[in-house]
C-alpha positions as CSV (number, residue, x, y, z in Angstrom):
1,X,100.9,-72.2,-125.8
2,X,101.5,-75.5,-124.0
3,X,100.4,-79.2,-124.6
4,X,96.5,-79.0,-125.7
5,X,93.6,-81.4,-126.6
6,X,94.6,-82.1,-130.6
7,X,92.3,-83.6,-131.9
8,X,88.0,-84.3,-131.4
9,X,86.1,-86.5,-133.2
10,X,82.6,-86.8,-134.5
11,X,80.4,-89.0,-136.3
12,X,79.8,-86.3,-139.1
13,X,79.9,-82.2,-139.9
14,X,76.3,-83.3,-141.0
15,X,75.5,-83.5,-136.9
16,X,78.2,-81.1,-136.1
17,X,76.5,-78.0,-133.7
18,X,78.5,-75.4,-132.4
19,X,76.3,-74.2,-128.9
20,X,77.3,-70.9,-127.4
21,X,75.2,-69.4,-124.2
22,X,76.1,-65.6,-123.0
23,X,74.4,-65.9,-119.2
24,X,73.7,-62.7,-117.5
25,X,71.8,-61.5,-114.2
26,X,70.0,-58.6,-113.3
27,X,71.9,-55.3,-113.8
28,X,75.4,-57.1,-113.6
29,X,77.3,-60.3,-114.3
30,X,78.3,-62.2,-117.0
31,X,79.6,-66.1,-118.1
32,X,79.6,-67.9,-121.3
33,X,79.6,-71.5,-122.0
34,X,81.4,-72.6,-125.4
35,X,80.0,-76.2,-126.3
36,X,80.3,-78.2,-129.8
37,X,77.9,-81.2,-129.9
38,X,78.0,-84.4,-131.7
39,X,73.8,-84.6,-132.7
40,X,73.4,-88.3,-133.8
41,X,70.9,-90.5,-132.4
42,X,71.2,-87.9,-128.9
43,X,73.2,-84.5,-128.5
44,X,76.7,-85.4,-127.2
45,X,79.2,-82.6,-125.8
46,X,82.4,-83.6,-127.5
47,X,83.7,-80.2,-126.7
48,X,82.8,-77.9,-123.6
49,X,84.7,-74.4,-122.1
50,X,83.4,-72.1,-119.2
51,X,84.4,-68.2,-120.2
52,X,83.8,-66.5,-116.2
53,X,81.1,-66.6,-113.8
54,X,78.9,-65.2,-111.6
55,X,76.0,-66.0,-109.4
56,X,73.6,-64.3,-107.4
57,X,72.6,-65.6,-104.3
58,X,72.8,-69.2,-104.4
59,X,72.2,-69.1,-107.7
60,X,74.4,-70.0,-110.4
61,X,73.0,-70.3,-114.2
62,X,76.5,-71.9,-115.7
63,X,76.1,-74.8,-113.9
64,X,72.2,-75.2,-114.7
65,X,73.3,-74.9,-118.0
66,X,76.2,-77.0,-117.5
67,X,74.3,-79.7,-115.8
68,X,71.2,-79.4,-118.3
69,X,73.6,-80.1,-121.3
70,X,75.6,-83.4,-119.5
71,X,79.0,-81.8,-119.0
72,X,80.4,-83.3,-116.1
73,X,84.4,-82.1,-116.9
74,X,85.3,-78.9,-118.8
75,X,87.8,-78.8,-121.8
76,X,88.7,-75.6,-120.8
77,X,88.0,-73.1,-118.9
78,X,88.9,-69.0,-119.2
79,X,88.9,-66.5,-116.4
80,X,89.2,-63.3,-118.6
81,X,90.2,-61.0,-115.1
82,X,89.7,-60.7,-111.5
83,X,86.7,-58.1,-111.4
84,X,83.5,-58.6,-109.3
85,X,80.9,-59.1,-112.1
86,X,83.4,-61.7,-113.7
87,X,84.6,-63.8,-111.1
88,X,81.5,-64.7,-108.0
89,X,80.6,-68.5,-109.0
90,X,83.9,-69.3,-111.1
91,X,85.6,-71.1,-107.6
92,X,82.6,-73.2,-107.7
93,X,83.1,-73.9,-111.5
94,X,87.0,-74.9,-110.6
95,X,86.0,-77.1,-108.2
96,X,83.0,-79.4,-109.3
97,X,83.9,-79.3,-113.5
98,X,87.6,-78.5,-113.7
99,X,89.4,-82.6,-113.2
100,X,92.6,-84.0,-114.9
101,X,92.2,-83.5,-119.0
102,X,90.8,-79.5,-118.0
103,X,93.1,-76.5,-119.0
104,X,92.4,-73.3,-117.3
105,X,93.5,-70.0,-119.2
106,X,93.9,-66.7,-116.8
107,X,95.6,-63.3,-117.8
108,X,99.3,-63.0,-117.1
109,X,99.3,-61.5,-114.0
110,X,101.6,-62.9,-110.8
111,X,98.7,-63.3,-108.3
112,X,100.1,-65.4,-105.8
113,X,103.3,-62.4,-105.7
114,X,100.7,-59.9,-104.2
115,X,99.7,-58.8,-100.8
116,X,96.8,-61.6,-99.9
117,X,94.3,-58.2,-99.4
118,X,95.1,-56.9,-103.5
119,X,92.6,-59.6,-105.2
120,X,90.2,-59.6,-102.4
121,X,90.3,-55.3,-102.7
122,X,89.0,-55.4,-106.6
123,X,86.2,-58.9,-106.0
124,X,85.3,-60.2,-102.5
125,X,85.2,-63.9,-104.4
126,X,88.6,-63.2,-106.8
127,X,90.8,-64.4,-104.0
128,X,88.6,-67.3,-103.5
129,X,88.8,-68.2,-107.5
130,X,92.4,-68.1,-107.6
131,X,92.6,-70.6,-104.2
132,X,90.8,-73.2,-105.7
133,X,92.5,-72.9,-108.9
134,X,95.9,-72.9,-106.8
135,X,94.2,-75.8,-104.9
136,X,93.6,-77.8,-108.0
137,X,96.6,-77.3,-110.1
138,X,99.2,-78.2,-107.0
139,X,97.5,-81.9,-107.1
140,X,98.5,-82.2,-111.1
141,X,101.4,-84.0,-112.3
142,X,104.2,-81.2,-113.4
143,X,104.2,-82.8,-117.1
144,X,100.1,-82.1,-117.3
145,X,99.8,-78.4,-115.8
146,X,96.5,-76.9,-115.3
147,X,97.2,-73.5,-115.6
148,X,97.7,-71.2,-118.6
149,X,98.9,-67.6,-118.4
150,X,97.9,-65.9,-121.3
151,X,99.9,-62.5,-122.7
152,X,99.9,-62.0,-126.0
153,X,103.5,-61.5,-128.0
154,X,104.1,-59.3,-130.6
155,X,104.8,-61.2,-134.2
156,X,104.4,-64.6,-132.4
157,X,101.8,-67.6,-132.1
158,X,99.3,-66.4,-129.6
159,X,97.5,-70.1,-130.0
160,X,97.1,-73.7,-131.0
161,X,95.3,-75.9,-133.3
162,X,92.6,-78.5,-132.9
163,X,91.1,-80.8,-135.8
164,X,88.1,-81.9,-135.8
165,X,87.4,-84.9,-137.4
166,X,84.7,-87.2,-139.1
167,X,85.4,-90.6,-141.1
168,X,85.3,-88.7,-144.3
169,X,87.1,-85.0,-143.6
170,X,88.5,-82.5,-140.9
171,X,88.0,-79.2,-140.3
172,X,91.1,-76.7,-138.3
173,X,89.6,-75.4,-134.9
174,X,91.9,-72.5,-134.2
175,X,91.6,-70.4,-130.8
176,X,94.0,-67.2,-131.2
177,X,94.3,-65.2,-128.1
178,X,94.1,-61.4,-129.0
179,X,94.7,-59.4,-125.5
180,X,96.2,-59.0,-123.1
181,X,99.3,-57.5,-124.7
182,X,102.5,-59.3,-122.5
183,X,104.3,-56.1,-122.6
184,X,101.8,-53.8,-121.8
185,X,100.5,-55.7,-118.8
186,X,103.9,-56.7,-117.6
187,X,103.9,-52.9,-115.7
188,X,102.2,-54.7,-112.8
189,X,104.6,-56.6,-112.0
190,X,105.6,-57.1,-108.2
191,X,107.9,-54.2,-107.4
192,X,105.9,-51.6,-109.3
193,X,102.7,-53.0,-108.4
194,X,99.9,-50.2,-106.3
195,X,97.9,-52.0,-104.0
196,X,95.1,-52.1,-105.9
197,X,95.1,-52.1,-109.4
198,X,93.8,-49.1,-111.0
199,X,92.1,-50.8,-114.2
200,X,91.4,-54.8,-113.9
201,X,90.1,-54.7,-117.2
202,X,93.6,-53.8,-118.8
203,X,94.3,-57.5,-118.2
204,X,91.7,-58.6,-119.5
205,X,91.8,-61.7,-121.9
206,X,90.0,-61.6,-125.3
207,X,90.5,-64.4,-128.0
208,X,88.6,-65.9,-131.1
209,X,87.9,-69.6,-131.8
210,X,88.0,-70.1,-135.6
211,X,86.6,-72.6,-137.9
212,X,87.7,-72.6,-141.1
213,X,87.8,-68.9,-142.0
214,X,84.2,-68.3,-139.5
215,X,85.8,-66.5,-136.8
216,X,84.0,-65.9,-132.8
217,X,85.1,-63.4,-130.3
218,X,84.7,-63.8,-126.9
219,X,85.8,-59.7,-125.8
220,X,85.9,-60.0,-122.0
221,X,86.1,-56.5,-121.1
222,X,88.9,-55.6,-123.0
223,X,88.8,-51.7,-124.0
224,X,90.1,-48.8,-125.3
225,X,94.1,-49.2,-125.3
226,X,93.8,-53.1,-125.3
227,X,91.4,-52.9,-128.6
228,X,93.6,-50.5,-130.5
229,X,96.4,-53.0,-130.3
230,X,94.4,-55.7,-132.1
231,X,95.1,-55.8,-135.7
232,X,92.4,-54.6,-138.1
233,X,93.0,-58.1,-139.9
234,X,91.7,-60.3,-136.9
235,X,88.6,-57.8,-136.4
236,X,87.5,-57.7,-139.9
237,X,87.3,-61.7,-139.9
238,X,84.9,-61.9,-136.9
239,X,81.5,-63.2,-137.6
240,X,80.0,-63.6,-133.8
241,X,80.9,-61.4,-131.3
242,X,80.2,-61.4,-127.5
243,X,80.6,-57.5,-127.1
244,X,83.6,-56.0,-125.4
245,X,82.6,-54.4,-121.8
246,X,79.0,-54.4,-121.7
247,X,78.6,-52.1,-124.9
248,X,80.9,-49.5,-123.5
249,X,82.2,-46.2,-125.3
250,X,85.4,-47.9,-125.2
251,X,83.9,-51.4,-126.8
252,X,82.8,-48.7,-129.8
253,X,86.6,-48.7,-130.7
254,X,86.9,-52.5,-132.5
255,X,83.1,-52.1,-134.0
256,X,84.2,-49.3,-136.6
257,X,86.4,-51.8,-138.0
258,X,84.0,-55.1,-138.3
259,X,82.8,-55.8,-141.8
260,X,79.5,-54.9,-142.0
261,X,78.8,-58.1,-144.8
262,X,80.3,-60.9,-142.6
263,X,78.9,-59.9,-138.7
264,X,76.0,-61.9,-138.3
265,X,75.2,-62.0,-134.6
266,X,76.8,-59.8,-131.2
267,X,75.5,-60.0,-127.7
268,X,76.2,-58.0,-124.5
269,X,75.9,-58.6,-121.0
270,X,75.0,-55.8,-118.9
271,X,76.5,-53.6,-115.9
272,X,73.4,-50.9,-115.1
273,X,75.1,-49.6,-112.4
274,X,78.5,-48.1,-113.9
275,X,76.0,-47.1,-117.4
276,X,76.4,-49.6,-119.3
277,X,75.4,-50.7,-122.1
278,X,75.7,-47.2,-124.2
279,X,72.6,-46.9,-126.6
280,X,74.6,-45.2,-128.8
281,X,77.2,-47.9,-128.8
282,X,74.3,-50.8,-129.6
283,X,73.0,-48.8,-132.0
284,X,76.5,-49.3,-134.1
285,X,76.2,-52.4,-133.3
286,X,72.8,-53.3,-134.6
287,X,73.7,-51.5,-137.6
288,X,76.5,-54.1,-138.7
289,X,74.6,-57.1,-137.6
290,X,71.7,-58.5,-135.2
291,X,72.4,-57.2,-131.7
292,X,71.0,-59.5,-128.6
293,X,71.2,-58.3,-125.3
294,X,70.7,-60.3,-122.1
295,X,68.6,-57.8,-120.6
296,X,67.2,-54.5,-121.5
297,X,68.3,-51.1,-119.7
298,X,65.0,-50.0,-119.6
299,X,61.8,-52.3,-119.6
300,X,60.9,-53.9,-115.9
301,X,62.6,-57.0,-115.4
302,X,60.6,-60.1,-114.7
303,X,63.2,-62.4,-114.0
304,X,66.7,-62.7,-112.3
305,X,68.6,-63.1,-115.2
306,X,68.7,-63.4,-118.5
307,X,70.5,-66.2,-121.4
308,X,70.7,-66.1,-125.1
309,X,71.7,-69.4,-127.1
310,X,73.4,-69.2,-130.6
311,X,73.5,-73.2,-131.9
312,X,75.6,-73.2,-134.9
313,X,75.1,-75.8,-137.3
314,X,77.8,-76.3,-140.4
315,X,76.2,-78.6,-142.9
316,X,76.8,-78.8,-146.4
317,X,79.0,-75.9,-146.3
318,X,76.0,-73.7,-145.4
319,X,76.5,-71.9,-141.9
320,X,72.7,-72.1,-140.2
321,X,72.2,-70.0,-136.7
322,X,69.6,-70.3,-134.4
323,X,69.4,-67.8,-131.6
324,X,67.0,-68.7,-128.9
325,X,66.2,-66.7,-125.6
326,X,65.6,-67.3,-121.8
327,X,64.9,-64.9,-119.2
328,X,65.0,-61.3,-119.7
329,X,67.1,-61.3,-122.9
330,X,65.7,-60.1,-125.9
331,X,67.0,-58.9,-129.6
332,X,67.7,-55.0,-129.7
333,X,66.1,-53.6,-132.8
């Protein structure tokens, strides 16, 4: 997978917190922010990741979050796929948090082979995102790239190892990217390529960050023949889930096979105006563990957007969860 951060240290798992905000807007969008904290005397971010963007207006939540929790350089950033409720904002991200130690994972996908109009055809702001990132990774040494295509290879190791360390033990931080699958996504290649790509979300990168054995899943908007080529091993192990496609039928294809006594906590962004989410879809959901939403499909919307906020504390080898709410989101019951 390439050279990586290897190792973060804290003063104790005592004051260890895991933060995770899912960000979404009204009817559409979605980004996620992946912090772990050092909570001594004051919260420290030891750890910080950017999952996609998007921003309405001149308004962009990740980095009011961003700002509001001191990160001033990512870790690592993901862009899961080029689509227009992924992608507005992210350019923005690249520019004023990605710096020398940041690694930026995209699907692999030849971008800079296409026809300038291809990325611009699927989101007016995709062709801007992968600019900057261009932008930014041309002004790194070669021996300290910026850029990670992700396609996942049969049978191999599809992702690295950090430790995490206090004066007393460690604990194995392991990020495992699930999708997209190398050789089914390799069909876009240059030569075979239409002009405009007839499912963005077949590229689409998915991936679990585990500690110890307490496994979460960030799904992107990976769906139906992407899911079915994740093993029912890696599924079964997941105890937080941000929700595949915005609750989609074709999100209802990995929920059959989550283990009803170890999910604890999903959420979903919205996408209103393609359907989604599926009531029937959250209703499986629910039933395997709690179900947050960052909006609701139905009740009148009193604000532009909506956040939830899972902080993770692993203390005494008991797993605490505190979800707390901004905006429209709520808890689906």
């Amino acid at each position: 997978m390439g050279r990586c951060r290897n190792e973060i240290h804290i003063s104790s798992f005592s004051n260890f917190i895991v933060r995770l905000i899912v960000i979404g807007y009204k009817n559409v969008g979605e980004s996620i922010i992946i912090l772990f904290l050092d909570k001594c005397d004051i919260e420290k971010v030891v750890f910080s990741m950017v999952v996609d963007c998007y921003k309405k207006d001149d308004f962009n939540l990740t980095k009011v979050f961003l700002d509001k929790n001191g990160v001033s350089e990512l870790d690592f950033a993901c862009w899961t796929h080029p689509h227009d409720d992924h992608s507005p904002g992210f350019d923005e991200i690249i520019k004023s948090y990605c710096g020398n130690k940041t690694r930026v994972f995209h699907p692999r996908f030849e971008f800079d082979d296409f026809d300038p109009g291809i990325l611009a055809a699927e989101c007016s702001r995709a062709k801007n995102v992968w600019e900057a990132l261009v932008k930014l990774s041309s002004a790194r040494p070669i021996e300290n790239p910026l850029l990670q295509s992700i396609g996942v290879n049969v049978g191999l190791d599809n992702g690295f190892t950090i430790k995490i360390v206090d004066d007393y033990s460690e604990k194995d931080c392991r990020f495992d990217f699930l999708t997209p699958f190398k050789e089914y996504i390799e069909k876009y290649g240059y030569a075979s390529c239409p002009k405009k790509l007839k499912n963005v979300n077949e590229l689409s990168i998915s991936f679990t960050i585990s500690l110890d054995s307490y496994a979460f899943y960030f799904g992107g908007d990976v769906e139906n023949k992407q899911i079915r080529l994740i093993g029912a091993d890696e599924i079964k192990r997941m105890r937080w889930m941000k929700v595949p496609h915005h609750c989609s039928d074709g999100a209802n294809l990995i929920v059959d096979l989550l283990n009803a006594n170890l999910l604890d906590c999903a959420v979903s962004s919205v996408y209103t105006s393609r359907g989604l989410p599926v009531s029937s879809v959250q209703d499986v959901y629910k039933s395997k563990g709690r179900l947050f939403m960052t909006q609701s499909a139905n009740a009148t919307l009193q604000h532009g957007y909506g956040a939830v906020q899972f902080d993770y504390q692993f203390k005494n080898d008991k797993i605490n969860v505190k979800p707390i709410l901004y905006g429209n989101a709520y808890e689906y019951l």
